[in-house]
C-alpha positions as CSV (number, residue, x, y, z in Angstrom):
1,X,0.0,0.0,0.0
2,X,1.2,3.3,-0.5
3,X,1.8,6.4,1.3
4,X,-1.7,8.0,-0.1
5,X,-3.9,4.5,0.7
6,X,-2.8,4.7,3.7
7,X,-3.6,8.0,4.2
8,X,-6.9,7.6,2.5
9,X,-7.7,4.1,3.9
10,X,-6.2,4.2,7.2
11,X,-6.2,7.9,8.0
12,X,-2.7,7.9,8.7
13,X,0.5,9.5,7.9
14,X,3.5,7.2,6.9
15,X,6.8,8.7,8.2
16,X,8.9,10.2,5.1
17,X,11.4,7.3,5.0
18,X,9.1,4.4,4.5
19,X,7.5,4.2,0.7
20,X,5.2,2.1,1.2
21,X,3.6,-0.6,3.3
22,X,3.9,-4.7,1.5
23,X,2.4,-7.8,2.9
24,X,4.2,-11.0,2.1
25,X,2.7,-13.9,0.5
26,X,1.8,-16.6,3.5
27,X,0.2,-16.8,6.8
28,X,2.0,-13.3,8.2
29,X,-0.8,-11.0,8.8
30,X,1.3,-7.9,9.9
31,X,2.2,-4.9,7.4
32,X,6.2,-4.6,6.6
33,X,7.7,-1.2,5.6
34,X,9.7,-0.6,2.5
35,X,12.6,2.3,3.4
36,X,13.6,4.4,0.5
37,X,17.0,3.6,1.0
38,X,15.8,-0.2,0.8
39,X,14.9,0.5,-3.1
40,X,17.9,2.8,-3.6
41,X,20.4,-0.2,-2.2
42,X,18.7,-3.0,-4.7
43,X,18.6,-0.5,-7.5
44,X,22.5,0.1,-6.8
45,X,22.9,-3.4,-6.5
46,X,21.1,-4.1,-10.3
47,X,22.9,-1.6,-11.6
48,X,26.7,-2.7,-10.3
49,X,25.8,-6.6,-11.4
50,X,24.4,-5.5,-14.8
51,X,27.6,-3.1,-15.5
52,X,29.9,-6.4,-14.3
53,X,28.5,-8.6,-16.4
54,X,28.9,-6.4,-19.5
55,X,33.0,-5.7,-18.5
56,X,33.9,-8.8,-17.3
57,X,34.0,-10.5,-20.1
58,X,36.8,-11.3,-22.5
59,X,36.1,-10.7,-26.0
60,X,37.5,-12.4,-29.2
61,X,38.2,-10.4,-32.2
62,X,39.4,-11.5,-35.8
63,X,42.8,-10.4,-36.2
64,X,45.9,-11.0,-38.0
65,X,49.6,-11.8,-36.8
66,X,51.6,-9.4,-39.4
67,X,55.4,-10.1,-39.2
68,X,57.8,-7.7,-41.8
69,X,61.6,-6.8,-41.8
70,X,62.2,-2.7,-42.0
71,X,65.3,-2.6,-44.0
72,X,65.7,0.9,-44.7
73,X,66.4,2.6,-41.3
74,X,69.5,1.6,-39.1
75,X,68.4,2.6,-35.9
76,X,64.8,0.8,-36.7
77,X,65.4,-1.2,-38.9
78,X,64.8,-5.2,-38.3
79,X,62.2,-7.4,-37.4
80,X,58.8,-6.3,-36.6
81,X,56.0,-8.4,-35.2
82,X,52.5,-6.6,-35.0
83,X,49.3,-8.3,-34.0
84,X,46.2,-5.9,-35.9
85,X,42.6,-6.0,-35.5
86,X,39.9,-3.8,-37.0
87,X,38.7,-2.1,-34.2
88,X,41.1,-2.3,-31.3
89,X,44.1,-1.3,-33.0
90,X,47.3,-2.1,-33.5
91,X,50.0,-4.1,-31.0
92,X,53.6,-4.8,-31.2
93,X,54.7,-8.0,-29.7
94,X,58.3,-7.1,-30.0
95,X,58.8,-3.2,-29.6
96,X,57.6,-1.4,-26.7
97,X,55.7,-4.3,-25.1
98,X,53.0,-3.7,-22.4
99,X,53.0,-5.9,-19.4
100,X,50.5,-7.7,-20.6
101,X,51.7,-8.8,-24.0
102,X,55.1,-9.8,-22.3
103,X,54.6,-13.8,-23.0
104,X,52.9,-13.3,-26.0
105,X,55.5,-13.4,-28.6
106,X,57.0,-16.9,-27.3
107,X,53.0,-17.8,-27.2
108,X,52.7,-17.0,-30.8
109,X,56.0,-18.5,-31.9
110,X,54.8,-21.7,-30.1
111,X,51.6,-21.7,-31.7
112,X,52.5,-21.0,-35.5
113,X,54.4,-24.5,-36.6
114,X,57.1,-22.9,-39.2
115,X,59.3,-25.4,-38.9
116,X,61.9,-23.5,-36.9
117,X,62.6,-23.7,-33.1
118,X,60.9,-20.8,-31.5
119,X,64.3,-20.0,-29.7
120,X,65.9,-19.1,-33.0
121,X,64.0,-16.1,-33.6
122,X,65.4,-14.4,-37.0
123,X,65.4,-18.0,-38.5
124,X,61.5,-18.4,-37.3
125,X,60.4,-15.1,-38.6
126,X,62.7,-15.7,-41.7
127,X,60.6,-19.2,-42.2
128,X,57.0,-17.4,-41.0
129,X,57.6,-14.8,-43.9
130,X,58.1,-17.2,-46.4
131,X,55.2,-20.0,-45.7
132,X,53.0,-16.5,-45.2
133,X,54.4,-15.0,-47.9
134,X,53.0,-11.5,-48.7
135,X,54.4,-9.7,-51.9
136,X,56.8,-7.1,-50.7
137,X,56.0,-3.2,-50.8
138,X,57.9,-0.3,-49.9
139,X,61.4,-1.2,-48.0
140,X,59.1,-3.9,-46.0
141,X,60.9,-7.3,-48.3
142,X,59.9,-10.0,-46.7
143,X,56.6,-9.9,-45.4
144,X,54.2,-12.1,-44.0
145,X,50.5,-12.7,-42.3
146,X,48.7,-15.1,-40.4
147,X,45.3,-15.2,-39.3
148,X,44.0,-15.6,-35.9
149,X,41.8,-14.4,-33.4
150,X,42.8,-11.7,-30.6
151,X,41.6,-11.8,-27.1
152,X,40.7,-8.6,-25.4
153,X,39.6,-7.9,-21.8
154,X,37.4,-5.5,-20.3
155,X,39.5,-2.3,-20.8
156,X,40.3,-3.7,-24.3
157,X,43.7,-5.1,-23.9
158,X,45.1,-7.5,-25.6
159,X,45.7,-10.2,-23.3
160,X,45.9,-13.6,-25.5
161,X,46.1,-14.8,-29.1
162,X,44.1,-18.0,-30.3
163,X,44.8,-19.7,-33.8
């Protein structure tokens, strides 16, 4: 019931806290109060889980593993491996790494059978350019790209790679 039936009905006024007056389902005959800050909590308490379960979730996103050698620079030039997707951008596995891309290149290396010990990493990105082999462009010569699918997190980080 609310504050006006009450009113209305009982002839009384309902402190300003309560918002209205419930009776459970079952053999309690006695009114409850519901508090303002009762609804405010639980409408809190919707609105936190629904936000959590929309950003704690991982997402996987189509991408592809792009590996080139820069041969024109000498203080940049050499071996580049960049992991691209449409929408989240690009991110270098082997230049300025974030904390959470640190295992990733060995991940990657691991994953992609070249037919090269990952530990021998010019010979594996010599071998991954030429069984991806990409016609060259520009001062990028050997070129090559693999398709896979990039795992992101809630602040859209990339935090895996899946082939």
């Amino acid at each position: 019931m609310f504050r006006s039936g009450a009113k209305s009905w009982w002839g009384v006024d309902l402190p300003k806290h309560i918002a209205y007056l419930y009776k459970p389902i079952g053999y309690e005959k006695e009114w409850t109060e519901r508090t303002y800050a009762e609804i405010f909590a639980q409408k809190k308490q919707k609105q936190d889980n629904d936000i959590w379960k929309k950003r704690a979730h991982c997402k996987q996103v189509p991408c592809y593993i792009y590996v080139w050698y820069f041969d024109s620079d000498f203080l940049f030039g050499g071996w580049y491996v960049l992991v691209q997707t449409r929408r989240y951008g690009d991110w270098y596995l082997n230049w300025k790494v974030q904390y959470k891309q640190e295992g990733l290149l060995e991940k990657v290396m691991r994953m992609i059978n070249v037919g090269v010990f990952p530990e021998l990493k010019e010979m594996w990105f010599e071998a991954f350019c030429r069984k991806y082999a990409v016609l060259p462009r520009g001062c990028h010569t050997k070129r090559g790209i693999c398709f896979a699918k990039g795992v992101f997190d809630e602040y859209n980080e990339l935090i895996d790679i899946k082939l």
